[in-house]
VEXKOLDREN-584906 format. One record per residue: x negated, y negated, z of N, C-alpha, C in turn; residue in one letter. Coordinates in pm, whole numbers, plus 50000, padded with zeros to 5 digits. Atoms other than C-alpha are relative to their C-alpha. Example, Ala and Ser with C-alpha at 12.3 -4.5 7.8 and 13.67 -1.06 7.14 Angstrom:
BEGIN
499115011950000487705045050780499104988050000A;500825011949994486335010650714500774989150073S;
//
This chain:
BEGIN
499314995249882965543749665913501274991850019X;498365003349968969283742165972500094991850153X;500505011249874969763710766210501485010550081X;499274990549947971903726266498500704984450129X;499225005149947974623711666705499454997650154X;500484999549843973853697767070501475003250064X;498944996349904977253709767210499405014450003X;500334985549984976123746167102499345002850114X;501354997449875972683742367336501374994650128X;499325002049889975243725767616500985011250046X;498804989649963977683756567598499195014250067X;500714988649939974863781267631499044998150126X;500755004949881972993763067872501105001150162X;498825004949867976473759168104500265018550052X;500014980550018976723802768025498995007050039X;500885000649881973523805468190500054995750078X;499815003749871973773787868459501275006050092X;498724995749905977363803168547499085014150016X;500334982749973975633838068507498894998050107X;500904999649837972753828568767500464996050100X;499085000349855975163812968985500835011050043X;499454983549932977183843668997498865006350059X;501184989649932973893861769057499434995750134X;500455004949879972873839069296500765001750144X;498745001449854976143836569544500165014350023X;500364983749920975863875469542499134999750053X;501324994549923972863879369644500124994950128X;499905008449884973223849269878500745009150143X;498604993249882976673868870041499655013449962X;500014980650034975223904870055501025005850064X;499234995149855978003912470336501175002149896X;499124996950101980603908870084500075009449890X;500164997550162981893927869774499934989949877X;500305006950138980603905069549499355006049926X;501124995050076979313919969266498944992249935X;500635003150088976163913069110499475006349850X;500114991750143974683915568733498755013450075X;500794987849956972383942068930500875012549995X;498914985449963975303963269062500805005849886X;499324995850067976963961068717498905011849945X;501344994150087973663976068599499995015250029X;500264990049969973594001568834501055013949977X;498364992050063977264012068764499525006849855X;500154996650160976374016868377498965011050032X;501504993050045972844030868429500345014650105X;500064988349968974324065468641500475009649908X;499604991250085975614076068352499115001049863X;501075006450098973054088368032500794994749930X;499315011350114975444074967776500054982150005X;499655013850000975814041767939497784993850015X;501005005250027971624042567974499465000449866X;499694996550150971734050867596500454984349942X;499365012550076973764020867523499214986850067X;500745012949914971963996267768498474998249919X;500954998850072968894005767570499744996449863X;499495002450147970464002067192500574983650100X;500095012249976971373972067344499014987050028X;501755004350008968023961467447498984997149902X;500545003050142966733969367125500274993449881X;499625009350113969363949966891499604984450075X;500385011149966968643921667125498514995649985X;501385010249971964983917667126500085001349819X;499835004350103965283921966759500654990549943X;499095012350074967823896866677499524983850084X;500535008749951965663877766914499184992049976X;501614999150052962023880366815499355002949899X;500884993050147961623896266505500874996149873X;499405000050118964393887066255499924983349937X;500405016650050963623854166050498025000650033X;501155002850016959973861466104499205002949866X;500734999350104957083857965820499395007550045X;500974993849961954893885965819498634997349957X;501615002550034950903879865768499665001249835X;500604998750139950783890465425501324996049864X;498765006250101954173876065294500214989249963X;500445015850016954483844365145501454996050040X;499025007449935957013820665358501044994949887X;499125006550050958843809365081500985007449935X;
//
């Protein structure tokens, strides 16, 4: 396994946290137009094409997530 950089984990760790703080200070200020990642959601998802793509999106992600680099049961790891 390939040793991995600790700035990488610090850049994605800082890219989460900005994206739940955005999510958070919306929610916090409902009175405002602040958008949240909800409302972008809801924007995309009235249209089928954009629930089409939110979906193909869904699916290259949990794959490139969960399943690619895995050994299967009857394959040999090496």
């Amino acid at each position: 396994m390939a040793e991995h950089s600790v700035i990488g984990y610090v850049v994605w760790a800082v890219l989460f946290g900005a994206l739940f703080a955005w999510e958070g200070i919306g929610l916090v200020r409902s009175g405002d137009v602040f958008p949240t990642l909800s409302d972008a959601v809801d924007a995309v998802m009235r249209y089928p094409v954009g629930r089409w793509a939110l979906f193909a999106l869904w699916l290259w992600w949990g794959w490139h997530t969960f399943v690619r680099g895995w050994h299967f049961l009857l394959r040999d790891p090496s």
